[in-house]
C-alpha positions as CSV (number, residue, x, y, z in Angstrom):
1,X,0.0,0.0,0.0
2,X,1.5,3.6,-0.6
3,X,2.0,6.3,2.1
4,X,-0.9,8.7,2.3
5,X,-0.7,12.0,3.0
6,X,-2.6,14.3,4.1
7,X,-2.6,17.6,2.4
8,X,-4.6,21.2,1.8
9,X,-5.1,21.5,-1.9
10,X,-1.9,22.1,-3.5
11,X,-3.1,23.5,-6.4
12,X,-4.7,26.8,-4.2
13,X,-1.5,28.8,-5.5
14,X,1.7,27.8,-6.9
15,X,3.4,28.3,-3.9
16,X,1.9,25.6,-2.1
17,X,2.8,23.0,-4.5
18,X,6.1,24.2,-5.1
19,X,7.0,23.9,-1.4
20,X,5.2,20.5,-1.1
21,X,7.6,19.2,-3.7
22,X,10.6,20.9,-2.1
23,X,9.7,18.7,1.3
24,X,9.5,15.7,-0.8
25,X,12.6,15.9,-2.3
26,X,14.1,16.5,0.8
27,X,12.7,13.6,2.3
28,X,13.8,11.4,-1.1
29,X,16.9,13.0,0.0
30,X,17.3,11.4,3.2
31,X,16.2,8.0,1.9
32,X,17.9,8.5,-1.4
33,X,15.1,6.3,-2.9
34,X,12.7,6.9,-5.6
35,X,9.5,8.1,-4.9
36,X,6.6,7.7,-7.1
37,X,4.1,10.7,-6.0
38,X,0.8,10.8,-7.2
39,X,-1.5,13.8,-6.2
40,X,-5.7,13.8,-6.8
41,X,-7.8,16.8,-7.2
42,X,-11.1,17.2,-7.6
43,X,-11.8,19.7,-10.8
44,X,-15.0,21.0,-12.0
45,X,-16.7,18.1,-14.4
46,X,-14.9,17.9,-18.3
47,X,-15.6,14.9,-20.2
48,X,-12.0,12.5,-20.2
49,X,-12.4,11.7,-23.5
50,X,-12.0,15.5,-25.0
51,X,-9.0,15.6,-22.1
52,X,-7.7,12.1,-24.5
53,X,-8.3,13.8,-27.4
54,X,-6.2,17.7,-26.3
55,X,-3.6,15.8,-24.8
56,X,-2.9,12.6,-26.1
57,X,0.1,11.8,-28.5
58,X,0.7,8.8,-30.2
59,X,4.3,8.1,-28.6
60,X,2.3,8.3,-25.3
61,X,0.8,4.9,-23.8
62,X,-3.5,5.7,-23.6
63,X,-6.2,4.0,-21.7
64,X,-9.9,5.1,-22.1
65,X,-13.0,3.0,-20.7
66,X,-16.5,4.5,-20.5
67,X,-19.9,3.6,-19.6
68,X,-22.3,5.8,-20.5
69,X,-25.3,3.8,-18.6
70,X,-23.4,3.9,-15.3
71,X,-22.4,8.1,-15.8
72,X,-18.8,6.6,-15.6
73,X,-15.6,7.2,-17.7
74,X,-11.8,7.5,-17.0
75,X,-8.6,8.6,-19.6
76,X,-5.1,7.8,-18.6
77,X,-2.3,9.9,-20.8
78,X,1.6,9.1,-20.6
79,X,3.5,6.9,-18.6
80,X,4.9,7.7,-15.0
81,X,5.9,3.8,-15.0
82,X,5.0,1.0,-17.1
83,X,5.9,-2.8,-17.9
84,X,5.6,-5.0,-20.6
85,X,6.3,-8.7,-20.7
86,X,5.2,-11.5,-22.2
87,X,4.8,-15.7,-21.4
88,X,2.9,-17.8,-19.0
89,X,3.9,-15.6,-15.7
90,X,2.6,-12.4,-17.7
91,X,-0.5,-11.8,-14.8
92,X,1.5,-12.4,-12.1
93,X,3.8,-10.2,-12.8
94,X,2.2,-7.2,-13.7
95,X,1.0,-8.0,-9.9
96,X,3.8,-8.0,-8.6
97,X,4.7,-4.6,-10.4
98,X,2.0,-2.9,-9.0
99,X,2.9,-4.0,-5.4
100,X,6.3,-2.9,-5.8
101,X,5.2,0.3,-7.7
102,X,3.0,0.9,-4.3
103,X,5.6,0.4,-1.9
104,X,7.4,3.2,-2.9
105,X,4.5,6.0,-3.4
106,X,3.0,8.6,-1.7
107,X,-0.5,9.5,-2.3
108,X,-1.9,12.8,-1.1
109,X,-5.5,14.2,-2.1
110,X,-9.7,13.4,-2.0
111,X,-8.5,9.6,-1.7
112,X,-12.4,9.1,-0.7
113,X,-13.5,9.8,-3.8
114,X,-13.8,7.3,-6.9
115,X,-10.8,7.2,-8.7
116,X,-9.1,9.0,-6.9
117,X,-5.0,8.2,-6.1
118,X,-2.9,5.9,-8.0
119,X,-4.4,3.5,-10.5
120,X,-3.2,0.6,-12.7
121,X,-4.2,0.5,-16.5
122,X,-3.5,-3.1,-18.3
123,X,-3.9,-4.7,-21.6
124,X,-3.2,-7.9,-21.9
125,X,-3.0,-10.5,-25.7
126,X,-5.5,-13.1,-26.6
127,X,-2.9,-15.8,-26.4
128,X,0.1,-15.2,-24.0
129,X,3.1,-15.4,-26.7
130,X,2.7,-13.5,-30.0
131,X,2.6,-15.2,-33.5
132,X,6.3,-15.2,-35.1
133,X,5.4,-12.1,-37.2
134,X,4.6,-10.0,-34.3
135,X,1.6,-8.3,-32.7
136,X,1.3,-4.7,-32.7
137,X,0.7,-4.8,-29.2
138,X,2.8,-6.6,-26.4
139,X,1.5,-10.0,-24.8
140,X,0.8,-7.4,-21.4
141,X,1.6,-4.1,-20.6
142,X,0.9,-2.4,-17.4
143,X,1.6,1.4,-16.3
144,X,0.9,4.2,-13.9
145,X,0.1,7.2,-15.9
146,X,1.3,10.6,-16.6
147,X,-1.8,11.9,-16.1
148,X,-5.4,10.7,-15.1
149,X,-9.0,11.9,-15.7
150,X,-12.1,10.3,-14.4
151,X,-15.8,11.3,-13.8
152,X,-18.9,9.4,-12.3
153,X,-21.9,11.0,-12.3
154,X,-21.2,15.1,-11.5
155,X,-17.7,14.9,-9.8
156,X,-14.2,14.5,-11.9
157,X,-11.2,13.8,-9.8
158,X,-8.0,14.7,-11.5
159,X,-4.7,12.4,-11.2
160,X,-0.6,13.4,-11.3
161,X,1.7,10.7,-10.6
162,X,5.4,11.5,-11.4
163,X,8.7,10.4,-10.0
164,X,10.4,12.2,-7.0
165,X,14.6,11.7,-6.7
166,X,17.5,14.3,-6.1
167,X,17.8,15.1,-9.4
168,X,14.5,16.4,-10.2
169,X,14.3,19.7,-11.4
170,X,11.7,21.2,-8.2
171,X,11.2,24.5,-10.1
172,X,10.8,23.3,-13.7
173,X,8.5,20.5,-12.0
174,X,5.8,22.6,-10.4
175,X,5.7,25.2,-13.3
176,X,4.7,21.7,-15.7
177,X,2.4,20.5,-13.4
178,X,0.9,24.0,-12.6
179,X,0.2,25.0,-16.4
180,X,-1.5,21.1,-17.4
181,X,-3.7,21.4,-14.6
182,X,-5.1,24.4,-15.6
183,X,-5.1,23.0,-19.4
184,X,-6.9,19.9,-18.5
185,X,-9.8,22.5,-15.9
186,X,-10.7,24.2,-19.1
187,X,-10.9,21.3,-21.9
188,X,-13.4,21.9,-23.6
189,X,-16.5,19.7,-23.6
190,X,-18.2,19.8,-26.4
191,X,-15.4,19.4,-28.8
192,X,-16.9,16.6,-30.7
193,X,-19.3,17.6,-33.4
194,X,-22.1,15.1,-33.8
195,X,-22.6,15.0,-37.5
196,X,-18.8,14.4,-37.9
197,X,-18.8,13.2,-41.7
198,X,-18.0,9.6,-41.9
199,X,-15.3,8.7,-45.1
200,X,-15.9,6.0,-47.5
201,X,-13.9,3.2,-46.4
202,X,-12.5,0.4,-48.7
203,X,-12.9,-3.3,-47.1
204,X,-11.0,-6.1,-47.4
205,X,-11.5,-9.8,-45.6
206,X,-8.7,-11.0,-44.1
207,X,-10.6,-14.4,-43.5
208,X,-12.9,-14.5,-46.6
209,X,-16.5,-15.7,-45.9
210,X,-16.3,-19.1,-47.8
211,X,-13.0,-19.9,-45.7
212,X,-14.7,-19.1,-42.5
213,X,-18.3,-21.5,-43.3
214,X,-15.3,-23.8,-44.0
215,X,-13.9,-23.5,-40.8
216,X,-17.2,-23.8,-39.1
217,X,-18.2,-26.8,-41.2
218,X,-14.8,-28.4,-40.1
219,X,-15.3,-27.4,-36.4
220,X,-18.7,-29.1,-36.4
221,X,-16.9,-32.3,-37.6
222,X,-14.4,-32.0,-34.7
223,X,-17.4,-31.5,-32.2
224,X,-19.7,-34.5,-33.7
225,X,-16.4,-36.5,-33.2
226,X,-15.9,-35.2,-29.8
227,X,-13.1,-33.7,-29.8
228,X,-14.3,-30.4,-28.5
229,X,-17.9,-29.3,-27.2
230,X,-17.7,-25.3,-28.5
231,X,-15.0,-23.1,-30.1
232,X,-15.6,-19.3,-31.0
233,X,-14.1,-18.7,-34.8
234,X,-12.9,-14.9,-35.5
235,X,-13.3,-13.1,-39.0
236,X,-11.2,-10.1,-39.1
237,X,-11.7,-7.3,-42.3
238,X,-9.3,-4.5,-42.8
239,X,-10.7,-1.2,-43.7
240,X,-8.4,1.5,-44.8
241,X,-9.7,5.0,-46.1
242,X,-7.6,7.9,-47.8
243,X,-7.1,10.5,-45.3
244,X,-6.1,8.5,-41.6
245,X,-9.0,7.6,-39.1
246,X,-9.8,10.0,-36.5
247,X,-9.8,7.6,-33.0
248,X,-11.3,10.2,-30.8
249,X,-14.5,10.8,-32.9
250,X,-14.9,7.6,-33.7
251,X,-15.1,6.4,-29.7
252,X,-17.7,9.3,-29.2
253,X,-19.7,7.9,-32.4
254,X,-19.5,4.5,-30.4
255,X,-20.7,5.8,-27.7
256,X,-23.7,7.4,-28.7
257,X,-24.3,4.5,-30.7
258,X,-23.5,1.8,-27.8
259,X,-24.0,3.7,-24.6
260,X,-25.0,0.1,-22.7
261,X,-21.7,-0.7,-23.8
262,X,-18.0,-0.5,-22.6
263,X,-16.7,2.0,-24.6
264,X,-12.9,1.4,-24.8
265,X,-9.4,2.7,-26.5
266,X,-5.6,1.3,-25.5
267,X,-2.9,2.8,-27.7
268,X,0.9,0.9,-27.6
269,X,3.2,4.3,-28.0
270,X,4.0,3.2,-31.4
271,X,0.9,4.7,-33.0
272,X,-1.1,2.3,-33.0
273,X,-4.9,2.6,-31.3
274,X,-6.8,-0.4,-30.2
275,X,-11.0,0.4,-29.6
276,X,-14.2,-1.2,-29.6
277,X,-17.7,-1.5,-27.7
278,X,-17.8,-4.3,-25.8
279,X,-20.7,-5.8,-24.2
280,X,-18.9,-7.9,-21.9
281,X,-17.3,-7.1,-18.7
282,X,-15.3,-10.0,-17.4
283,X,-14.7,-9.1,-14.1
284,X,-15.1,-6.5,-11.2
285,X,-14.0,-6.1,-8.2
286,X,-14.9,-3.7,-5.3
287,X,-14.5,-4.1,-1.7
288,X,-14.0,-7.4,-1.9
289,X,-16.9,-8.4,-3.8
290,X,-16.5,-9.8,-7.3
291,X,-19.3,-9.9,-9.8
292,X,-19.0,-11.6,-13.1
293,X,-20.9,-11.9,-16.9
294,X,-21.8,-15.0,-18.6
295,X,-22.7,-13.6,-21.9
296,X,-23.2,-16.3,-24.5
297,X,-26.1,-16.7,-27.0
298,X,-27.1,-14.1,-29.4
299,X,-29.9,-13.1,-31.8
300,X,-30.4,-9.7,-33.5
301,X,-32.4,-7.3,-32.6
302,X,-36.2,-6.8,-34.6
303,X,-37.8,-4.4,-36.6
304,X,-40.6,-4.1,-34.4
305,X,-41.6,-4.5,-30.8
306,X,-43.5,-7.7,-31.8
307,X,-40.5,-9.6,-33.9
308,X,-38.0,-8.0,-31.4
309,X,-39.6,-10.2,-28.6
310,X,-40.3,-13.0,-30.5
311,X,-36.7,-13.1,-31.3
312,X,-35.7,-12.8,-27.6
313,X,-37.9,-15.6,-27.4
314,X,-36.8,-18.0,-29.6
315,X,-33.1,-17.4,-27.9
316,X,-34.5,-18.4,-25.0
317,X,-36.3,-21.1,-25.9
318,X,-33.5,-22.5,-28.2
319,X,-31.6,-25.5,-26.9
320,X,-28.2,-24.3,-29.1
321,X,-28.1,-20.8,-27.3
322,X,-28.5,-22.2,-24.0
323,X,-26.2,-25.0,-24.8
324,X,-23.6,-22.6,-25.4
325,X,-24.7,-19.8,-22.5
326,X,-25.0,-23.0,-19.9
327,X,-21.2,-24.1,-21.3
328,X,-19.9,-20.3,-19.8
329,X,-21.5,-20.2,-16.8
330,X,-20.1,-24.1,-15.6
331,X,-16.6,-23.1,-16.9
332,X,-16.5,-19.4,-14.3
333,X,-18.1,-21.6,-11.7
334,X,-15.5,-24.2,-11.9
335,X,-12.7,-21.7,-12.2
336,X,-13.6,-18.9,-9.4
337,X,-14.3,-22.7,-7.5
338,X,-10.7,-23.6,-8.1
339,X,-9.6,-20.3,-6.3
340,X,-11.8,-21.6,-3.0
341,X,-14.5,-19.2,-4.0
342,X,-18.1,-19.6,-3.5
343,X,-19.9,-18.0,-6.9
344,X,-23.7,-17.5,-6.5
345,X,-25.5,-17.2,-10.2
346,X,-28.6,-15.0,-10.8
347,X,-30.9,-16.7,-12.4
348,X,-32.5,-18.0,-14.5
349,X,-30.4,-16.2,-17.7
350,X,-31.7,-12.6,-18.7
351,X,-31.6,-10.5,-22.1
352,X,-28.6,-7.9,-22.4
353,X,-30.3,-6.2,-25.3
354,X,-27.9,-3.4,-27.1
355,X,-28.7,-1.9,-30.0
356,X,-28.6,-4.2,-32.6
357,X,-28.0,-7.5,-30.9
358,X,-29.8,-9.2,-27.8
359,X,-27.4,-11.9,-25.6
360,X,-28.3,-14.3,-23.1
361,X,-26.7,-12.9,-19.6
362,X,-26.0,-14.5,-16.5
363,X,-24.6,-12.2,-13.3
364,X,-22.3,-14.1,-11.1
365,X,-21.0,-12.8,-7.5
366,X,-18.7,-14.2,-4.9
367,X,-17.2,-12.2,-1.7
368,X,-12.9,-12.4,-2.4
369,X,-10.8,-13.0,0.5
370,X,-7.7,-10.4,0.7
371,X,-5.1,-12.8,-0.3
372,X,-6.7,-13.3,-3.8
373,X,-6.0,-10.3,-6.1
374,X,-8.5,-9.3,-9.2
375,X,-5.5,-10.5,-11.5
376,X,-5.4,-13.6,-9.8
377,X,-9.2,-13.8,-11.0
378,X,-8.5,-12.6,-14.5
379,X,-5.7,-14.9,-14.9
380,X,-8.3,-18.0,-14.2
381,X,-11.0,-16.8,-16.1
382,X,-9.3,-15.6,-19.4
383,X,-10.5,-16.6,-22.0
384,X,-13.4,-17.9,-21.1
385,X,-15.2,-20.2,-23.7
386,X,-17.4,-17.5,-25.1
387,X,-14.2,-16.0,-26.7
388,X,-12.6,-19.0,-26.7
389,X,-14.5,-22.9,-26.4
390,X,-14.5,-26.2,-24.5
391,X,-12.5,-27.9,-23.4
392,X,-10.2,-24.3,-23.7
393,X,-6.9,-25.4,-24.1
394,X,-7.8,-27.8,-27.1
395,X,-9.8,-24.6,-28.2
396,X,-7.4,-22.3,-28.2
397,X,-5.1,-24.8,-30.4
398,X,-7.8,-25.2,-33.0
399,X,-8.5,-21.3,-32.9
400,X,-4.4,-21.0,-34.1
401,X,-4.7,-23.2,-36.4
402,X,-8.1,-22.3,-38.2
403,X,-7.5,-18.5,-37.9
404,X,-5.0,-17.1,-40.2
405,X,-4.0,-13.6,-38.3
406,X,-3.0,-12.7,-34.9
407,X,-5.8,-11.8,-32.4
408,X,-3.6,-9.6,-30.8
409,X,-6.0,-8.0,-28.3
410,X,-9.3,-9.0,-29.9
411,X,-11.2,-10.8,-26.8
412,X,-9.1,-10.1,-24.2
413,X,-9.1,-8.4,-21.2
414,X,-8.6,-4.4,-20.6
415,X,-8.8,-3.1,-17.4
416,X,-7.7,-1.1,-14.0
417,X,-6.8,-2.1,-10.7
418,X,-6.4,1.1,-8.1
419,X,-4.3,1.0,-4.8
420,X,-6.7,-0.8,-2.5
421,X,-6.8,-4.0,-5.0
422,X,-10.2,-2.6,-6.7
423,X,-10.9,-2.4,-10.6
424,X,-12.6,-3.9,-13.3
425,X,-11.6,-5.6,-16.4
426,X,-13.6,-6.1,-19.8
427,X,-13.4,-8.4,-22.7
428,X,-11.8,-6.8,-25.7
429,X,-14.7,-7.6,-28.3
430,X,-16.4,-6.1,-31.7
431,X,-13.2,-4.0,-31.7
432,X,-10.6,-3.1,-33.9
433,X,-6.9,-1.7,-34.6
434,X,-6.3,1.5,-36.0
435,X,-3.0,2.8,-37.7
436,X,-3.6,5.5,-39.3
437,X,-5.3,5.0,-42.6
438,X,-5.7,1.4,-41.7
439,X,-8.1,-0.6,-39.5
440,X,-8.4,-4.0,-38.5
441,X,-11.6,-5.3,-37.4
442,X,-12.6,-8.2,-35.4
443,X,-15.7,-10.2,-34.2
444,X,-16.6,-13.8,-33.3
445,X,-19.5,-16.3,-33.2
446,X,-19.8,-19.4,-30.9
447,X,-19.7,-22.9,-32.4
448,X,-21.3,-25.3,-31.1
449,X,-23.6,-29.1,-32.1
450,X,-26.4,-27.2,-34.2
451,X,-24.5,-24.0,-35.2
452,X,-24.8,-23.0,-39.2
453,X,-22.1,-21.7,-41.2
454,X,-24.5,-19.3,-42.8
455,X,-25.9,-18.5,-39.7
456,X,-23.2,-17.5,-37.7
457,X,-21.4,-15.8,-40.8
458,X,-24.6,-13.8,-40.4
459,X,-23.8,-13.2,-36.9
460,X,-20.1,-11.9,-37.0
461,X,-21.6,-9.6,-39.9
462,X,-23.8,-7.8,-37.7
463,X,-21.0,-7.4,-34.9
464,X,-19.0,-6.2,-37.2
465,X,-21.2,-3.3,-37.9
466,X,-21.0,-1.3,-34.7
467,X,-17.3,-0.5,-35.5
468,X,-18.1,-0.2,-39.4
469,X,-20.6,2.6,-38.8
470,X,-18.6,4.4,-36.0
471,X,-15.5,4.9,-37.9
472,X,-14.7,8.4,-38.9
């Protein structure tokens, strides 16, 4: 845990902060250690994304996650610290970064209020080791940001972490710090123009359509033969356009478009963008009490009030969908189990409807005991088989071998952890990479004893259109 202090607002003159650094480097001093110092402030309410979009530069690592039907949304900019690594240990070691990044910080500020004080930002790969050709984004990478943004509801809390040593400049420091508070107080919030003119785009399949009803045709082969009960099969399309994509508007077309959504954006410092609207969270954690989707089972969405709920229906009643729903919910029992939880399901499974696609959903909770941290959970439950399939290791070999590019980030988790072992991580679906002119897209479908190749072509088709029509 880091030292908290307890200070007057040190942003009342410039004074103040300057002679609040001045004592900390005096102290860093004495223990000739590195600090890492992070300071909150509550600001009046600007929206983190137009903060992303004024500040943000693409040799800077970026985190953005937003819910618009919970009033919440947070933007990390720059780096303070970070990590990357790759391999089997990957989770366990961005943990044990973050402890030792905690041990040797001082938090001072509103600490009460939400996000508030040092927080954690992680992305982590699909599959844990890169294909030869590389991935644009490391297998994980975890940093402390420059600078941090959140607001729920009314109230936005403002976050500096920087590192404190002899040789820090005290003067130069405060005048920095001093001059991007009061840049980030006055972003402006309605930089984003609604009818931003969308481009025409240019598609091409990475995985054509006739390869992919191959796949499934030879997955449902595998699975009459028992050699798997379910895998999920990826199409990816690349889209490029002649002038390059503009990231920021396109995450505030998603969410308008998606606001039941996660709403998300993690750039790698190389200038390359990773975003999406995900209807999946894959776990949270807060005060010790963990809640968990099963999201598996999908139809679309109808015309009219009448076909919409006879649609719903027929998901319900449809042996497939729960097939595949019931298949998620056993495999996060069984894993939160093996971690000497006690899950405890909602039921029966509910609708998630979004805008134009209706899941079956199943809420899972379970108190954590302090010993178990929320990467310890996401290291047990990624990926779960509604990104990935059953038996999961035999699915994840077939999903290598049918699928012809890297997944790279495509279904898997994005998330935050803060200083008191809290945060919540999401799974990285109908989403895409964006370099400039260039985007990759991505979306899956479920395969499982009944699925259709036609059918679930179909169903990737209409995923894929919530990042088709929010690219600008």
């Amino acid at each position: 845990m880091p030292v908290i202090l307890h200070c007057p607002n040190l942003f009342e003159d410039s004074q103040t902060l300057y002679q609040f650094l001045v004592e900390l480097q005096k102290n860093s001093l004495k223990t000739k250690l590195d600090t890492v110092v992070s300071i909150s402030l509550e600001i009046q309410p600007v929206d983190p994304l137009a903060v992303l979009q004024a500040f943000a530069e693409p040799n800077q690592l970026i985190f953005y996650l937003e819910k618009a039907s919970q009033s919440q949304a947070v933007a990390a900019v720059g780096s303070a610290l970070h990590l990357t690594v790759e391999g089997e240990q990957r989770f366990s070691r961005a943990q044990d970064f973050i402890r030792s990044c905690l041990a040797h910080t001082m938090a001072t500020g509103p600490l009460h209020l939400p996000f508030a004080g040092p927080h954690f930002f992680c992305s982590f790969t699909f599959f844990e080791q890169n294909r030869p050709e590389g991935s644009t984004f490391p297998p994980a990478t975890v940093f402390l940001p420059r600078w941090q943004v959140a607001r729920r509801n009314n109230r936005c809390v403002l976050v500096a972490n920087f590192m404190m040593n002899s040789e820090v400049n005290i003067s130069l420091l405060s005048r920095k710090l001093w001059g991007k508070v009061e840049l980030i107080q006055s972003a402006n919030k309605t930089i984003f123009k609604a009818g931003e003119s969308r481009q025409k785009n240019i598609k091409h399949p990475v995985n054509n359509p006739d390869s992919f009803k191959d796949a499934v045709r030879s997955a449902l082969n595998s699975i009459q033969a028992n050699q798997y009960k379910k895998i999920v099969l990826a199409r990816s399309i690349d889209v490029t356009s002649q002038t390059p994509f503009h990231i920021f508007h396109s995450l505030n077309h998603l969410r308008r478009l998606h606001p039941d959504c996660y709403i998300f954006a993690t750039g790698n410092s190389k200038g390359q963008t990773f975003i999406g609207a995900s209807p999946e969270r894959l776990v949270s954690l807060h005060d010790r009490h963990l809640t968990t989707d099963a999201l598996a089972g999908s139809a679309p969405r109808g015309q009219t009030p009448a076909e919409d709920a006879d649609l719903a229906q027929a998901m319900l009643n449809s042996e497939k969908e729960r097939r595949e729903h019931q298949a998620v919910i056993d495999f996060i029992v069984e894993r939160l189990s093996h971690l000497g939880l006690a899950p405890q399901l909602s039921s029966p499974a509910r609708l998630l409807q979004l805008a134009n696609i209706q899941h079956l959903w199943t809420p899972i909770h379970a108190r954590v005991p302090a010993e178990i941290s929320l990467l310890d959970i996401v290291a047990e439950l990624h990926p779960t088989p509604a990104v990935a399939g059953v038996p999961r290791d035999i699915a994840c070999q077939e999903i290598r071998r049918y699928e012809t590019f890297d997944r790279s980030l495509y279904a898997a988790p994005l998330g935050w952890l803060d200083r008191q072992g809290n945060g919540e991580f999401i799974v990285g679906i109908r989403s895409a990479i964006i370099d400039g002119c260039h985007a990759r897209l991505f979306a899956g479908a479920g395969i499982v004893a009944g699925s259709a190749p036609e059918k679930e072509l179909a169903e990737i088709q209409l995923k894929l259109q919530a990042l088709l029509k929010a690219l600008v």
